[in-house]
Backbone as ProteinMPNN parsed JSONL, in Angstrom:
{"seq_chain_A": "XXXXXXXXXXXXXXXXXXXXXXXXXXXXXXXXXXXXXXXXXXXXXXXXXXXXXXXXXXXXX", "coords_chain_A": {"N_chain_A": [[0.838, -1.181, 0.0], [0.455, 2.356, -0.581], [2.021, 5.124, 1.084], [-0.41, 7.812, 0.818], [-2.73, 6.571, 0.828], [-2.663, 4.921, 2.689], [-2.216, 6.917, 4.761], [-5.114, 8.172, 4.337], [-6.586, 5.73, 5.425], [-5.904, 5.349, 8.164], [-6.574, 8.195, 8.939], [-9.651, 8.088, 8.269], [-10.272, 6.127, 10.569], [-9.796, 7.471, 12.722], [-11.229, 9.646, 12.441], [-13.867, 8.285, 12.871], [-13.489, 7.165, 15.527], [-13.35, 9.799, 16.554], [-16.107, 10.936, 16.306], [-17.7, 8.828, 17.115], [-16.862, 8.3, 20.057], [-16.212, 10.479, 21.257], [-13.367, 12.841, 21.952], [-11.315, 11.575, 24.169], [-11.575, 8.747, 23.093], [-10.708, 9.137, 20.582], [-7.953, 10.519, 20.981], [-6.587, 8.094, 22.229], [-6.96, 6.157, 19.731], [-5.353, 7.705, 18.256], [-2.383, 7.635, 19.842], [-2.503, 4.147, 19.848], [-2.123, 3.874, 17.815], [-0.018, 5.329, 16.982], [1.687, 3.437, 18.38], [1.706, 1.443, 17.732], [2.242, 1.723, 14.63], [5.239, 2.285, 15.403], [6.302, -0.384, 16.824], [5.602, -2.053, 14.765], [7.335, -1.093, 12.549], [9.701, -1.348, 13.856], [9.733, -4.446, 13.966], [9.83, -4.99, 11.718], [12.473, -4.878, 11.118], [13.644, -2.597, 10.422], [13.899, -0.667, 11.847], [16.387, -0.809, 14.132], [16.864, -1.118, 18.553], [18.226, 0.733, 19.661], [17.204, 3.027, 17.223], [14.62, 3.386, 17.932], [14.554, 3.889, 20.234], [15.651, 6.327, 20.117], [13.993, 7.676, 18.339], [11.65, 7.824, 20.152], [12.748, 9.686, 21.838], [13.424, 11.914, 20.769], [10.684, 12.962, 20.007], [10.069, 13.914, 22.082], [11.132, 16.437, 23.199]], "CA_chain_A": [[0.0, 0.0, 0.0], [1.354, 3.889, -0.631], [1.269, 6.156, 2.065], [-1.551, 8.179, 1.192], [-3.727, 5.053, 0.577], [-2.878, 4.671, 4.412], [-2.865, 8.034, 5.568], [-6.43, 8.362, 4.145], [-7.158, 4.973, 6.442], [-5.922, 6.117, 9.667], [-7.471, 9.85, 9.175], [-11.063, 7.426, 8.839], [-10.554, 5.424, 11.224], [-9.626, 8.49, 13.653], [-12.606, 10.627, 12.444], [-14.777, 7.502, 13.398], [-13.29, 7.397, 17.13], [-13.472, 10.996, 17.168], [-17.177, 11.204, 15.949], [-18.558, 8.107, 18.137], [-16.089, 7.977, 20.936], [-15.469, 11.28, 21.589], [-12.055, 13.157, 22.194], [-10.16, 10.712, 24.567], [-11.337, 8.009, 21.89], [-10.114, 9.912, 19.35], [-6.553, 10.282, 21.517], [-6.726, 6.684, 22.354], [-6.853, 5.646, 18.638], [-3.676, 8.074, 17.815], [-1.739, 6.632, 20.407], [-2.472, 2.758, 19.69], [-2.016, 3.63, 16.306], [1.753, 5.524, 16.669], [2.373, 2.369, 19.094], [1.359, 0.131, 16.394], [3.29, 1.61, 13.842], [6.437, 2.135, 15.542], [6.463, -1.704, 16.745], [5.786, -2.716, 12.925], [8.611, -0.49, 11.846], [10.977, -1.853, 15.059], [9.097, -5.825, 14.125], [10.181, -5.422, 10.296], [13.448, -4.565, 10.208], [13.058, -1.136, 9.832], [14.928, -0.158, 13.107], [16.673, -1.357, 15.891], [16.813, -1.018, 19.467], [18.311, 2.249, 19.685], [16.58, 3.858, 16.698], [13.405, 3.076, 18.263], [14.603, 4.77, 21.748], [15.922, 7.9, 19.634], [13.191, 8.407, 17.931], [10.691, 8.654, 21.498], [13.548, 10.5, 22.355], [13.157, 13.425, 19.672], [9.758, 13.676, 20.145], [9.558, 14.205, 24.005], [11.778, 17.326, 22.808]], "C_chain_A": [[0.881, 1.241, 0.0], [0.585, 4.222, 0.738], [0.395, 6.571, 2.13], [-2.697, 7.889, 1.305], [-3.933, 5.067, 2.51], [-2.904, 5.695, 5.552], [-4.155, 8.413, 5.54], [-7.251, 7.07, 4.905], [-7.158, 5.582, 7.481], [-6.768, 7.275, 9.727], [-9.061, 9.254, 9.34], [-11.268, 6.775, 9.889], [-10.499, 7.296, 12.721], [-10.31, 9.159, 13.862], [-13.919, 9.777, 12.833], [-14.501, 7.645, 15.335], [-13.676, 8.731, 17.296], [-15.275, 11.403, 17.396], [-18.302, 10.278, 17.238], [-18.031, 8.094, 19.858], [-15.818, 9.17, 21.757], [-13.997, 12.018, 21.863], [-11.165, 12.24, 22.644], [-10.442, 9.496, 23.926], [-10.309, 8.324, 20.569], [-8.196, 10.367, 19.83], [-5.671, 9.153, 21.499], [-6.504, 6.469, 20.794], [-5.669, 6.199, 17.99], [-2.749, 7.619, 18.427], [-1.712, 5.575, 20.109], [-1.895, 3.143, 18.582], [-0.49, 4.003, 16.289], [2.633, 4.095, 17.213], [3.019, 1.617, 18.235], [2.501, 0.363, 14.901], [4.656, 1.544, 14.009], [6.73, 0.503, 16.017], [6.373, -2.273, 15.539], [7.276, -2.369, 11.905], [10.407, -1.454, 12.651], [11.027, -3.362, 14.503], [9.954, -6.378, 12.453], [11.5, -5.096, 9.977], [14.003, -3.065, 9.981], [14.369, 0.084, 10.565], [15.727, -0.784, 14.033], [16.086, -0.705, 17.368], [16.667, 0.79, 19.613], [17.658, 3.285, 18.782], [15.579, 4.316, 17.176], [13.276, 4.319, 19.695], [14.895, 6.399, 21.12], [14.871, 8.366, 18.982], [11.959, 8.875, 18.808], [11.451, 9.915, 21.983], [13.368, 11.914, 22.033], [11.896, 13.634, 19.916], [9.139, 13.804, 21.759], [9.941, 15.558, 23.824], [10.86, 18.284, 22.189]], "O_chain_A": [[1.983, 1.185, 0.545], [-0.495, 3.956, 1.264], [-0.254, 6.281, 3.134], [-3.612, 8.589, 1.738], [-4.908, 5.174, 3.254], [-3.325, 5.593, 6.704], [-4.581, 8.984, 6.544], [-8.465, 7.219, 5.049], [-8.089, 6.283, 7.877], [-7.667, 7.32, 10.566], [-9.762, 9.691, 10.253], [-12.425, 6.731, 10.307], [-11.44, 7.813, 13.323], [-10.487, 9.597, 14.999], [-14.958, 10.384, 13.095], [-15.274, 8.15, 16.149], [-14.416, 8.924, 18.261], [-15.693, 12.01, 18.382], [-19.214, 10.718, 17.938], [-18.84, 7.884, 20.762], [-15.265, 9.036, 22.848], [-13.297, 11.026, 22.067], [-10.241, 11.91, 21.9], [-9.454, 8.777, 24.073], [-9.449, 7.724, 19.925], [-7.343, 10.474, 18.949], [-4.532, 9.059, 21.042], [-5.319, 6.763, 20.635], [-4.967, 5.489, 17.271], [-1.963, 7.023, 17.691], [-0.52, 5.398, 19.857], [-0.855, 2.513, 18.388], [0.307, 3.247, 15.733], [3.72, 3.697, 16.794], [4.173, 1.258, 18.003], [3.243, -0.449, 14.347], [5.376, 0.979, 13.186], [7.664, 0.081, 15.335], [7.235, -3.114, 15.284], [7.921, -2.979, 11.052], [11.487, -1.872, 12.235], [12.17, -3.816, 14.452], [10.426, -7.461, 12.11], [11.838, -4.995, 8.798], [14.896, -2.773, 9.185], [15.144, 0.967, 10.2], [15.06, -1.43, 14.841], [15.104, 0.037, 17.408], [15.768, 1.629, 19.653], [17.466, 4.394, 19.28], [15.347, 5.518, 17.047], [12.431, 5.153, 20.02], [14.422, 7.426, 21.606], [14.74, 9.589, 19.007], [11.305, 9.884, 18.544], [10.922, 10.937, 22.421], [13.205, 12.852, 22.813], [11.76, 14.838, 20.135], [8.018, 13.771, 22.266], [9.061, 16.265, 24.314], [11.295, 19.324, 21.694]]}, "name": "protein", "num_of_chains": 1, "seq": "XXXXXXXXXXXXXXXXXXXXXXXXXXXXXXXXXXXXXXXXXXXXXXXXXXXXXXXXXXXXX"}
């Protein structure tokens, strides 16, 4: 799948939590979802150990 194939998933699925679920649904579903991708990225190869820690790292920053 291309990115915007899957950025145009997530943004539905997100506007569904947001719509039925309200706000901390709609939080809740961005969270699982960055989880989700950064373990897929860490799961495939993608990253290691440390990439994985530098990149929470940068965005606590």
């Amino acid at each position: 799948m291309d990115a915007p194939f899957v950025g145009m998933i997530a943004g539905m699925a997100l506007a569904f939590a947001g719509y039925f679920g309200g706000f901390g649904a709609f939080l809740l579903v961005a969270a699982l979802g960055g989880a989700g991708r950064a373990a897929g990225r860490w799961a495939g190869g993608g990253a290691g150990a440390r990439e994985l820690r530098e990149m929470f790292e940068r965005s606590r920053r």
